[in-house]
PASEBA-1860 file (N, C-alpha, C; in nm, 3 decimals):
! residues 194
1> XXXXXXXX> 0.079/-0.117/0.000/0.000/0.000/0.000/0.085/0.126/0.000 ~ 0.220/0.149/0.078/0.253/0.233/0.086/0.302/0.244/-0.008 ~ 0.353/0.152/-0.119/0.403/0.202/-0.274/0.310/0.292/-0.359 ~ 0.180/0.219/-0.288/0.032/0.240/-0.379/0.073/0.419/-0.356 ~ 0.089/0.406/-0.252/0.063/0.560/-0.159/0.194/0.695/-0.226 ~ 0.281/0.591/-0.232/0.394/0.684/-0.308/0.360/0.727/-0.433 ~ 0.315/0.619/-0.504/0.290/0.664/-0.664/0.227/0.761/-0.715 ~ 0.059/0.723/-0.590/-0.007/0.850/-0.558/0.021/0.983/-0.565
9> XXXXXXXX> 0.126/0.974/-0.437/0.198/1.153/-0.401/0.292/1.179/-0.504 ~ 0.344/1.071/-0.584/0.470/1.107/-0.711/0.315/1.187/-0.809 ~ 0.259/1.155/-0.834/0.156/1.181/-0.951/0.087/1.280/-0.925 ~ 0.038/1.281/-0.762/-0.011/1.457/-0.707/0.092/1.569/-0.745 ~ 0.193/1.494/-0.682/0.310/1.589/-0.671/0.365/1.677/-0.842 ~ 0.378/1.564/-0.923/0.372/1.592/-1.074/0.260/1.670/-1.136 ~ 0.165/1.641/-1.110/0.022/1.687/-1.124/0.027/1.858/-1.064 ~ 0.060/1.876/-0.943/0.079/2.003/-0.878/0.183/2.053/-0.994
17> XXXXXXXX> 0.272/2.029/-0.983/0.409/2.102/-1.060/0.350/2.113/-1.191 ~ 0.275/2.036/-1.261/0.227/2.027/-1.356/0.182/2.180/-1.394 ~ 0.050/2.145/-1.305/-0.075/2.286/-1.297/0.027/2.420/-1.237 ~ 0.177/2.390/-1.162/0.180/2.540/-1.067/0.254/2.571/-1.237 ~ 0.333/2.520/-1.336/0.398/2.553/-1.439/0.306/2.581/-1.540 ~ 0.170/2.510/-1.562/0.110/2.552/-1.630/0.054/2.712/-1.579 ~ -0.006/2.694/-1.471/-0.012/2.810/-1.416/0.063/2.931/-1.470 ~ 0.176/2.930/-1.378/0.294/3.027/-1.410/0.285/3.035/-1.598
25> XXXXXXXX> 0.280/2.946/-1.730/0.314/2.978/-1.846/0.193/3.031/-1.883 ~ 0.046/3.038/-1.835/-0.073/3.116/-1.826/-0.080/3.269/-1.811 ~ -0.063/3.246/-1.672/0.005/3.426/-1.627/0.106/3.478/-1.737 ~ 0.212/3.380/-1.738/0.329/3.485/-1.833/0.250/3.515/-1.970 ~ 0.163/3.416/-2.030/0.108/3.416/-2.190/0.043/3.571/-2.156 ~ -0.044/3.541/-2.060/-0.182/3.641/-1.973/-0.069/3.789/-1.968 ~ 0.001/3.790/-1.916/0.104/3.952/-1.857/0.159/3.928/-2.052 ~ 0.221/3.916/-2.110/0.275/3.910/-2.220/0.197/3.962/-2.308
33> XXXXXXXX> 0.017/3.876/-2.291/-0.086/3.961/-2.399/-0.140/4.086/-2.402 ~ -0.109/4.092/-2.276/-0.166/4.210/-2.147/-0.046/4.333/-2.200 ~ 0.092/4.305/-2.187/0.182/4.400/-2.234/0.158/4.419/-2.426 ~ 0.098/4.313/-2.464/0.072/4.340/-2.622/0.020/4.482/-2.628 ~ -0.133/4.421/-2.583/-0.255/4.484/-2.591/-0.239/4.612/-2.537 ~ -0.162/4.653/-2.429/-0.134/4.752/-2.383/-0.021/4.877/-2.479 ~ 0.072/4.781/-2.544/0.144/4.872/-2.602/0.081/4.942/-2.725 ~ -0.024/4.812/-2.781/-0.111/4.867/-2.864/-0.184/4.985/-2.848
41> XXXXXXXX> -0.286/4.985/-2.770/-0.309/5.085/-2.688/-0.268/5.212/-2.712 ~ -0.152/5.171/-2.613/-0.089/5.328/-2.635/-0.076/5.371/-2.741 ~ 0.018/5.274/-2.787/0.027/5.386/-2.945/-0.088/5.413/-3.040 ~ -0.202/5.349/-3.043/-0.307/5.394/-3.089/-0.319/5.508/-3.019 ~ -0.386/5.578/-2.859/-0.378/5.668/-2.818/-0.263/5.767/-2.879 ~ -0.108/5.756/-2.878/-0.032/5.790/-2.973/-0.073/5.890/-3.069 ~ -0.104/5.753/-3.175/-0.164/5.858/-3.293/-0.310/5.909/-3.270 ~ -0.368/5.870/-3.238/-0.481/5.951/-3.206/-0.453/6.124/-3.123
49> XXXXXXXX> -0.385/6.134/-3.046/-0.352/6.245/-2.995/-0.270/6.312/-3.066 ~ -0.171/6.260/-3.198/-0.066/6.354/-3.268/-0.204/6.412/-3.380 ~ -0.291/6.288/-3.432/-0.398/6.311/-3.533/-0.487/6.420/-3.469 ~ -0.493/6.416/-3.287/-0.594/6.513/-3.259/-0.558/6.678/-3.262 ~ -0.398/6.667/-3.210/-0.315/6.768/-3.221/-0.302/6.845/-3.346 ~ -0.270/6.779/-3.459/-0.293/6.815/-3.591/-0.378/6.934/-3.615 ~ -0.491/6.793/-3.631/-0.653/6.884/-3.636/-0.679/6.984/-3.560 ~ -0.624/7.009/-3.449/-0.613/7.127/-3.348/-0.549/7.264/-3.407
57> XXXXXXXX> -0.401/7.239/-3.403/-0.366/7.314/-3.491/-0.410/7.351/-3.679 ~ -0.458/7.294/-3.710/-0.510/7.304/-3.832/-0.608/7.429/-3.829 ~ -0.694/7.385/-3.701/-0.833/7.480/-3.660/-0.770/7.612/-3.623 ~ -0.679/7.564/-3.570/-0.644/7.688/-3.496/-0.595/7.800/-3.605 ~ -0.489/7.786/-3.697/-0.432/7.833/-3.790/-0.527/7.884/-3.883 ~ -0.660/7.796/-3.910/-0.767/7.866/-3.988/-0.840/7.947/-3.912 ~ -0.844/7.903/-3.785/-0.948/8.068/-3.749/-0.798/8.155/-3.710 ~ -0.705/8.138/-3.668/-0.686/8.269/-3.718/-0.647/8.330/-3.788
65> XXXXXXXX> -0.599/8.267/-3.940/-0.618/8.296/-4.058/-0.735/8.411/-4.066 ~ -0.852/8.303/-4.085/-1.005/8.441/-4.072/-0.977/8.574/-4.018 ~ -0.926/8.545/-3.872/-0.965/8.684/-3.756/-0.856/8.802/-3.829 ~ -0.727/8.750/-3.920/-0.633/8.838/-3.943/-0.671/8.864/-4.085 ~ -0.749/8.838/-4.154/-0.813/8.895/-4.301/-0.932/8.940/-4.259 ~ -1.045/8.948/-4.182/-1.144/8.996/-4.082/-1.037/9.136/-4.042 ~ -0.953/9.154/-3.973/-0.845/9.217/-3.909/-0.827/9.326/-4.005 ~ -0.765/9.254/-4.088/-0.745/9.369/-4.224/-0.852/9.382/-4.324
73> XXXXXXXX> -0.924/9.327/-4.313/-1.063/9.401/-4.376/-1.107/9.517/-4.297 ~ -1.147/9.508/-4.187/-1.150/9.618/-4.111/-1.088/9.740/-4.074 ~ -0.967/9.754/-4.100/-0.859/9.842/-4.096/-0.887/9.881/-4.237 ~ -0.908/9.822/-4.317/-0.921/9.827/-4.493/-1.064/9.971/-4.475 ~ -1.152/9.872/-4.467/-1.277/9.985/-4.443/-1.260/10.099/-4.357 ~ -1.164/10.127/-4.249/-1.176/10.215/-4.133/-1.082/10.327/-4.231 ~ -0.975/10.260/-4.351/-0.902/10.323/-4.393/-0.990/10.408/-4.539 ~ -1.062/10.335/-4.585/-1.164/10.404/-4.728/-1.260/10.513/-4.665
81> XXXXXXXX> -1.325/10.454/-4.525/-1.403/10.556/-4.472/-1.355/10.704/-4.435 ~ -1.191/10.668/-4.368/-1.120/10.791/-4.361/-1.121/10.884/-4.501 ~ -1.084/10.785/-4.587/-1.049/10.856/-4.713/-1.175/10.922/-4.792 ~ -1.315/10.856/-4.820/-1.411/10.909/-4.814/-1.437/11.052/-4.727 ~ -1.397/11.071/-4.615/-1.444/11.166/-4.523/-1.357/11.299/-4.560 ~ -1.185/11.286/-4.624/-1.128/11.333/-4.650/-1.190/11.400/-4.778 ~ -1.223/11.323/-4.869/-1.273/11.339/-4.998/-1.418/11.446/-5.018 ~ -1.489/11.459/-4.876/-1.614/11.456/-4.883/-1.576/11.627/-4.823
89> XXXXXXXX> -1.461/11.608/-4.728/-1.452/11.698/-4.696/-1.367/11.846/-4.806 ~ -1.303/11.787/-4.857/-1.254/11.850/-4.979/-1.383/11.892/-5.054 ~ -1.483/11.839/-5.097/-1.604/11.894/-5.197/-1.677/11.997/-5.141 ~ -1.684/11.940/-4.970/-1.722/12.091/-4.889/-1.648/12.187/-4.894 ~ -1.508/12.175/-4.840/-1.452/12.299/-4.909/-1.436/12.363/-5.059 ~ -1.454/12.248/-5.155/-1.434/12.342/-5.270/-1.575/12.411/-5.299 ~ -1.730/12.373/-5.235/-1.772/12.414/-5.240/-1.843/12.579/-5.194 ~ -1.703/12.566/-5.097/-1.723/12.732/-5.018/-1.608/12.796/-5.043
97> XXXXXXXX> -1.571/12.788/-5.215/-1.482/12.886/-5.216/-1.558/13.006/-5.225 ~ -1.399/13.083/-5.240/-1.455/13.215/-5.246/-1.487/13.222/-5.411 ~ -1.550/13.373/-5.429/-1.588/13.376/-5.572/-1.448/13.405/-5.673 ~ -1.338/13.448/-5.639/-1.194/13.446/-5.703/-1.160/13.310/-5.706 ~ -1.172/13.217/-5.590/-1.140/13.070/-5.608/-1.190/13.011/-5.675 ~ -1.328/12.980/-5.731/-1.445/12.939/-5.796/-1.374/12.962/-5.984 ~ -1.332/13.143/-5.977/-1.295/13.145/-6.096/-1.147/13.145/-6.148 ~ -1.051/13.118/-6.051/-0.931/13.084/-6.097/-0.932/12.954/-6.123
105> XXXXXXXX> -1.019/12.806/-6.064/-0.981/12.753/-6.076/-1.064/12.719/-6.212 ~ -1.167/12.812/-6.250/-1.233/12.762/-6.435/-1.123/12.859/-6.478 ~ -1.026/12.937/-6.451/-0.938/12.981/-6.552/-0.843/12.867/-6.597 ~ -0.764/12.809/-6.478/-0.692/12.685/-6.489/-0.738/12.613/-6.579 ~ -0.836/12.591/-6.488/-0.912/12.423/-6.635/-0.921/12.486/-6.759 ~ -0.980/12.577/-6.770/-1.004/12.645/-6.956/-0.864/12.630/-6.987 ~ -0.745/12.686/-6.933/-0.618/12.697/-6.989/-0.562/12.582/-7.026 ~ -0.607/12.497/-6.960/-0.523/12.347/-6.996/-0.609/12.268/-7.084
113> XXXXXXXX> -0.743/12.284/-7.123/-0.806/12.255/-7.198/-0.773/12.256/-7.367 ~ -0.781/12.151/-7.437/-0.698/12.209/-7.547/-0.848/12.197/-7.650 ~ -0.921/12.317/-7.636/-0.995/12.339/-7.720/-0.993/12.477/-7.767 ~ -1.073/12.504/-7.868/-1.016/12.675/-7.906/-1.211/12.752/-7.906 ~ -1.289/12.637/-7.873/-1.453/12.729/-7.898/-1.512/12.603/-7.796 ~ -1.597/12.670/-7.723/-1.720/12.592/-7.621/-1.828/12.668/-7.627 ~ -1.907/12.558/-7.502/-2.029/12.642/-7.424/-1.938/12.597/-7.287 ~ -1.996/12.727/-7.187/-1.969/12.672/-7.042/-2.097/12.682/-6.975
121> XXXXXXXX> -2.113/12.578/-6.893/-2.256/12.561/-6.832/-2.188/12.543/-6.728 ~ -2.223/12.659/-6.581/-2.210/12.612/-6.476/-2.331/12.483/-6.394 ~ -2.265/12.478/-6.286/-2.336/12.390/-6.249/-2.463/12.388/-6.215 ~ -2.579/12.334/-6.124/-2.710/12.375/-6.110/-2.679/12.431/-5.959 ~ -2.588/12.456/-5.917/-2.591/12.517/-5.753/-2.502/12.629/-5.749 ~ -2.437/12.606/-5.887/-2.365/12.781/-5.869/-2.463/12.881/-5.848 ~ -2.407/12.950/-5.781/-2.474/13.037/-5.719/-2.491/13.190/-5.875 ~ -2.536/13.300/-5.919/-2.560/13.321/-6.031/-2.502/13.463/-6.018
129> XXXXXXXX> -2.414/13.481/-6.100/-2.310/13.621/-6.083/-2.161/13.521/-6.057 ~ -2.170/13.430/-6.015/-1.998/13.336/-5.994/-1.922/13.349/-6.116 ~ -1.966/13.294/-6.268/-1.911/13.290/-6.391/-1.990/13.392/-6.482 ~ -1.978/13.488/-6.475/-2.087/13.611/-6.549/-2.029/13.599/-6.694 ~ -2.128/13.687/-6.757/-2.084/13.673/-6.923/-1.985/13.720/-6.958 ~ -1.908/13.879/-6.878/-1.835/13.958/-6.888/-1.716/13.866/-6.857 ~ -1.686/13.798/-6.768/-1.582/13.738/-6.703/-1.518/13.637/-6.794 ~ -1.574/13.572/-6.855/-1.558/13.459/-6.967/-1.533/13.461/-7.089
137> XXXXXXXX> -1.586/13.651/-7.089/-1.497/13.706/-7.249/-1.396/13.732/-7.210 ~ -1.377/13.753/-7.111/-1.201/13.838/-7.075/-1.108/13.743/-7.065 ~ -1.185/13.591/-7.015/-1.062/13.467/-6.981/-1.104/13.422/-7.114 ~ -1.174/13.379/-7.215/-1.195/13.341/-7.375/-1.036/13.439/-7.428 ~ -1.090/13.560/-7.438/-1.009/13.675/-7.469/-0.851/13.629/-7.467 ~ -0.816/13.608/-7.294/-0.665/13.626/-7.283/-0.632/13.474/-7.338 ~ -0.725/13.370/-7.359/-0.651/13.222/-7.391/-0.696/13.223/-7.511 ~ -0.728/13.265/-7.600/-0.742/13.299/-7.765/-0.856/13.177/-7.796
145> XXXXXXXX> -0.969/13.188/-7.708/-1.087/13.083/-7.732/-1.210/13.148/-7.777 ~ -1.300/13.080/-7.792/-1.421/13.154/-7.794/-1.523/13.022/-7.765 ~ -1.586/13.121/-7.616/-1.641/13.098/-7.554/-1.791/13.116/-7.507 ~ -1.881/13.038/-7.516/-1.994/13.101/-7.455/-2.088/13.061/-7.390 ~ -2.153/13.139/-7.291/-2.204/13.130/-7.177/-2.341/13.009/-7.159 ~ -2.328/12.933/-7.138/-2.460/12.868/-7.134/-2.581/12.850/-6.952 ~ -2.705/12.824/-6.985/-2.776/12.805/-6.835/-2.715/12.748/-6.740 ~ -2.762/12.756/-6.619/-2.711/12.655/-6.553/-2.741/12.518/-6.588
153> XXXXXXXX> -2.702/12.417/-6.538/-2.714/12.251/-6.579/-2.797/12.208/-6.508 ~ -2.850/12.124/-6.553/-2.968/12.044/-6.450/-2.921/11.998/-6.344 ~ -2.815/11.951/-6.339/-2.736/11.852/-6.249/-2.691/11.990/-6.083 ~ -2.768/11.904/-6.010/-2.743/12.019/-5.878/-2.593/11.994/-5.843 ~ -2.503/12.061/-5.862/-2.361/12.042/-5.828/-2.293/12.155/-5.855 ~ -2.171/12.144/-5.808/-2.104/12.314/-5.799/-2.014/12.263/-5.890 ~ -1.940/12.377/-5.981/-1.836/12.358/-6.072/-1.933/12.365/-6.191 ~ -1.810/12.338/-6.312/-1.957/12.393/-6.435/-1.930/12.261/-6.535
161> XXXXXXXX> -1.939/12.235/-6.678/-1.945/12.147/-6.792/-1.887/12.295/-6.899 ~ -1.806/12.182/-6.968/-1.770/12.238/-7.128/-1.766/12.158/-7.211 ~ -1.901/12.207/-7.332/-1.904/12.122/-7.428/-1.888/12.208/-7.560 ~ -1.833/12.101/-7.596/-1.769/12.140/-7.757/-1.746/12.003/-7.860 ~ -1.813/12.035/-7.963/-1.887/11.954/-8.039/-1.907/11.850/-8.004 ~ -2.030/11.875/-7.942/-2.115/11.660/-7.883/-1.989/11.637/-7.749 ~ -1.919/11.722/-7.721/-1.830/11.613/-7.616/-1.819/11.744/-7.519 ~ -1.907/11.620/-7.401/-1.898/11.745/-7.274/-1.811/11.735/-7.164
169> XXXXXXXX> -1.711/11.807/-7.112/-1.623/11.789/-7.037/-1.638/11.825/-6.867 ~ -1.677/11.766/-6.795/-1.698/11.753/-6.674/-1.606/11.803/-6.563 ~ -1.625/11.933/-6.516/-1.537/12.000/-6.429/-1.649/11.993/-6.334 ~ -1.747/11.919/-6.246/-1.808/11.917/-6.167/-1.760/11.857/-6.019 ~ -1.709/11.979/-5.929/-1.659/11.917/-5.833/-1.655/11.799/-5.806 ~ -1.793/11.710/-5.748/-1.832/11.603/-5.677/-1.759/11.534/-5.780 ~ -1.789/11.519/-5.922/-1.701/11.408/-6.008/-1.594/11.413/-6.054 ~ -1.482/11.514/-6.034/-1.410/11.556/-6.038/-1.321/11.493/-5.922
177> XXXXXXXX> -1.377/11.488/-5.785/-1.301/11.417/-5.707/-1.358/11.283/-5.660 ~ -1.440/11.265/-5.724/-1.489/11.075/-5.768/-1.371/11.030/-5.874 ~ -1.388/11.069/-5.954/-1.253/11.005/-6.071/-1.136/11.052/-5.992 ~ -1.134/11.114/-5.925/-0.948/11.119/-5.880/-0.960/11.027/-5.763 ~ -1.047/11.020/-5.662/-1.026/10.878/-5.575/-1.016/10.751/-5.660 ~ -1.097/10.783/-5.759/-1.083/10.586/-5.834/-0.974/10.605/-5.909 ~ -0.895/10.722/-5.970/-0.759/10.715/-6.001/-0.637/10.692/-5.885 ~ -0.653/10.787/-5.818/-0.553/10.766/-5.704/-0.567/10.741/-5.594
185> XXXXXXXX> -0.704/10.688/-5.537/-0.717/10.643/-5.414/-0.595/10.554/-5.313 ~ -0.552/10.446/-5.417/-0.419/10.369/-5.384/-0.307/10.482/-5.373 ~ -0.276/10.560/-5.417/-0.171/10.626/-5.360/-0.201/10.714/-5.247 ~ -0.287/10.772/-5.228/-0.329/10.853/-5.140/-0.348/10.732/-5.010 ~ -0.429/10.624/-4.981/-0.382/10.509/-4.922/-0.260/10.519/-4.850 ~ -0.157/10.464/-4.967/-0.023/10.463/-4.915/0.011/10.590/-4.870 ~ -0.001/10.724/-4.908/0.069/10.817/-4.844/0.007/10.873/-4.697 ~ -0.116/10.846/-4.683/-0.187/10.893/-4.596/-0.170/10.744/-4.491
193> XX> -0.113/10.631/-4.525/-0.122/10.508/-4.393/0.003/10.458/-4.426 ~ 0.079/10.504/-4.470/0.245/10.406/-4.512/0.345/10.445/-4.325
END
């Protein structure tokens, strides 16, 4: 019996060592899959956080892309409005010249004008005695033109029109410094914000 009994405890005993090694190569498979799965993991987290980072910065760079063309749009407009106000304010003053200012500056324009016969039509807001008939023979006279006096213009605006054959030439303040902002607005820009 007691052999019986040994064989027994040899075969428990084997049996134990058996299961504590199986055991133990369980756990290690178990911690081993466990360190797989884990490293996986991470580096999925990994890229997921460089991919989230990305996209972060991506967003970020486009709005503030926006806020700095938003930025300078606004400065853009704050800068036309100035220039408008400048512009607007210039038509007020040319509109309160004096009556010598009014007509030096139709002497100028007639002089540089390269025509030799018109009509001059002041504007519809000149005021009436500004460009008289007398005055326009004497500046016709000294620039060897011939000149003559026409109504005022329909158009309510200060400054006058010269037309000469079918082609009327527009000395009307307000458009006068409309075409010079859409000519030189950009330089005036730069000199007035450089």
């Amino acid at each position: 019996m007691d052999a019986i009994q040994k064989i027994i405890g040899k075969i428990n005993e084997q049996a134990q060592a058996e299961r504590q090694e199986f055991e133990k190569n369980r756990l290690a498979e178990i911690d081993t899959n466990f360190l797989v799965e884990q490293r996986k993991i991470m580096q999925e987290h990994e890229q997921q956080l460089v991919k989230q980072t990305e996209q972060m910065q991506k967003r970020f760079q486009q709005q503030k892309n926006r806020l700095e063309v938003e930025n300078r749009q606004e400065i853009l407009k704050k800068k036309q409005a100035y220039l408008e106000k400048l512009f607007e304010e210039a038509h007020t003053e040319m509109t309160q010249w004096t009556l010598a200012q009014h007509r030096t500056f139709a002497e100028v324009v007639l002089a540089k004008l390269a025509i030799t016969k018109g009509v001059f039509i002041p504007g519809g807001l000149v005021e009436n005695g500004t460009y008289p008939k007398e005055w326009l023979e004497e500046v016709a006279n000294k620039q060897n033109k011939k000149l003559t006096l026409a109504s005022p213009s329909a158009v309510l605006e200060y400054g006058f029109l010269i037309e000469h054959e079918g082609v009327q030439y527009n000395f009307l303040y307000r458009d006068l410094l409309t075409e010079e902002r859409r000519n030189k607005g950009r330089e005036f820009m730069q000199v007035l914000f450089s």
